[in-house]
C-alpha positions as a printed NumPy array, in Angstrom:
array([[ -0.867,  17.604,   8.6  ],
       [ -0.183,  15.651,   5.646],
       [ -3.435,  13.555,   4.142],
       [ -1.58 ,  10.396,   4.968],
       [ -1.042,  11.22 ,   8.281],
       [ -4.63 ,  11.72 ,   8.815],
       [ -5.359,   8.542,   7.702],
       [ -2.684,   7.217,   9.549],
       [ -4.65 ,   9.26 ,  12.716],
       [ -8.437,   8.092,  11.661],
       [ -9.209,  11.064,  10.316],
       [-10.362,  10.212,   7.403],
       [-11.632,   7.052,   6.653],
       [ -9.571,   3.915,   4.563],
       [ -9.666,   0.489,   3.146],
       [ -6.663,  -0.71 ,   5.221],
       [ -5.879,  -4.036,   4.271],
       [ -2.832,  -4.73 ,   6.891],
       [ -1.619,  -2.49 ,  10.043],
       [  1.086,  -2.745,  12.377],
       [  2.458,  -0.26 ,  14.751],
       [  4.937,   0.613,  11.935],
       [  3.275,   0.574,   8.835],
       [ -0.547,   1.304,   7.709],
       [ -1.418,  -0.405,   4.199],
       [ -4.649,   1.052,   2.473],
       [ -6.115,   0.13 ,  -0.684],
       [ -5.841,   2.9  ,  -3.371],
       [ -8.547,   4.928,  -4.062],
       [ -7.454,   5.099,  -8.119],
       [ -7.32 ,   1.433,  -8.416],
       [ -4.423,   1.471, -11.329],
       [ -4.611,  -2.4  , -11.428],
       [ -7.028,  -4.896,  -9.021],
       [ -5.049,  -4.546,  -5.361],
       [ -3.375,  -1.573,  -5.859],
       [ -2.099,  -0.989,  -2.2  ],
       [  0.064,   1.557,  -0.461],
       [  2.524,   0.571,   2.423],
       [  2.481,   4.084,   4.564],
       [  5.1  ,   4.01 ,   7.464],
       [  3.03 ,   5.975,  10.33 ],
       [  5.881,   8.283,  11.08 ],
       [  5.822,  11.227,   8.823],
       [  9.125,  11.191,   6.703],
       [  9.301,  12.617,   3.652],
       [ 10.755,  10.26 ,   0.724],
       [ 13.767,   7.489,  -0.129],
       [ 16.143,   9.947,   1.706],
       [ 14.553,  10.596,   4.41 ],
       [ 13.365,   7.343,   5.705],
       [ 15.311,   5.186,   8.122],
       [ 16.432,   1.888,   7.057],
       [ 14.516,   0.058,  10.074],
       [ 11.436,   1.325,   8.537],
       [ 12.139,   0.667,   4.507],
       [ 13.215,  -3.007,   5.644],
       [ 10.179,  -3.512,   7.393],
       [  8.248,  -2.08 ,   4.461],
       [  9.605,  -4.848,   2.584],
       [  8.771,  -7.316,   4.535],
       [  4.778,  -6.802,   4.65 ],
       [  5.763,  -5.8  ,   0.602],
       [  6.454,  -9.715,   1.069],
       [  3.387, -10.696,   3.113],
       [  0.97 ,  -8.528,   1.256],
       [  2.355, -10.546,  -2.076],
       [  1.426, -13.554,  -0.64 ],
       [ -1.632, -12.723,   0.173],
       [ -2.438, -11.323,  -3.422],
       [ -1.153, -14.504,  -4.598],
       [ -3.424, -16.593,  -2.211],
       [ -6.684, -14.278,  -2.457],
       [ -6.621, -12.207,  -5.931],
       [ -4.491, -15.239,  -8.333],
       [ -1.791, -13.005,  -9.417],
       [  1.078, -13.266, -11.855],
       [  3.539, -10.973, -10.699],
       [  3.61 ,  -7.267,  -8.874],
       [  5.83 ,  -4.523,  -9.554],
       [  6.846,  -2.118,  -6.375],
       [  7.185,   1.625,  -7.081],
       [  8.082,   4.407,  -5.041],
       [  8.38 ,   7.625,  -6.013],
       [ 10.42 ,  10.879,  -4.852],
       [ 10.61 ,  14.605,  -5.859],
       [  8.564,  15.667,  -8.42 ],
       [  6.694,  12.578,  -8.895],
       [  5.285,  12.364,  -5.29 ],
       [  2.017,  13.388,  -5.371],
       [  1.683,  12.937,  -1.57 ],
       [  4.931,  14.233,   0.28 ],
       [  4.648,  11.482,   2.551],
       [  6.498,   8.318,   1.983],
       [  4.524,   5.548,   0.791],
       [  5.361,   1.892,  -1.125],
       [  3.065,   1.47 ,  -4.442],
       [  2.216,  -2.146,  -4.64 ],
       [  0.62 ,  -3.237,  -8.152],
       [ -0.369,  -6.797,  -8.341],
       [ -0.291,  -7.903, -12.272],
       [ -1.764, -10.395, -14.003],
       [ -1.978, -12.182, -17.501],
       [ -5.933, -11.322, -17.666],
       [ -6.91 ,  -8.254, -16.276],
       [ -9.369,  -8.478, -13.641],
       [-12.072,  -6.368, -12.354],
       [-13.727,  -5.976,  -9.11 ],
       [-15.85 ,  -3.531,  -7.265],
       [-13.486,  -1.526,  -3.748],
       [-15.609,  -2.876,  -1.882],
       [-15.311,  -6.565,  -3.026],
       [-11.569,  -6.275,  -3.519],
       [-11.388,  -5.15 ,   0.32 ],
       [-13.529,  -7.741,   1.669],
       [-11.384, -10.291,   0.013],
       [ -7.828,  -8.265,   1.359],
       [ -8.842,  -7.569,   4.642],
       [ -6.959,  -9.54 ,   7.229],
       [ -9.161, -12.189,   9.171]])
């Protein structure tokens, strides 16, 4: 079983920011920017080609919710969406990178970050 899956499962422990019974988002654990988030559908699949277009639309649509909530919570300027296939898929699970930007950079503990992401 894939690491994702196991966090998908409870297995091992996550800062999950947003969960439906299609998707599980999770803060990353290397923070590349402040909200670095992954969007993990919670059916194994492997990458772009494999993944049903049900799925990848609704993983655009929290990609939308999630960005408003940045927005509203963290004061970003802009996010840039990544996914990555073949070679550069560290996890051979597919997964949405989102990557809130902004004009300062910003700092904050996981802990801090996830208290202010968490839904209420």
């Amino acid at each position: 079983m894939c690491i994702f899956c196991k966090i998908i499962d409870g297995e091992i422990p996550s800062n999950t920011i947003y969960e439906d019974d299609k998707v599980k988002c999770i803060l990353d654990l290397n923070q590349m920017c402040l909200g670095h988030t992954l969007i993990i559908p919670k059916e194994h699949t492997l990458d772009i080609n494999t993944i049903d277009k049900n799925t990848l639309n609704h993983i655009f649509d929290v990609a939308k919710i999630l960005d408003k909530r940045f927005k509203t919570k963290l004061n970003n300027d802009g996010l840039t969406i990544a996914v990555n296939s073949g070679i550069a898929q560290e996890v051979k699970h597919f997964h949405m990178h989102l990557m809130p930007k902004y004009e300062n950079s910003k700092t904050m503990e996981t802990d801090e970050l996830y208290e202010i992401l968490k839904e209420d």
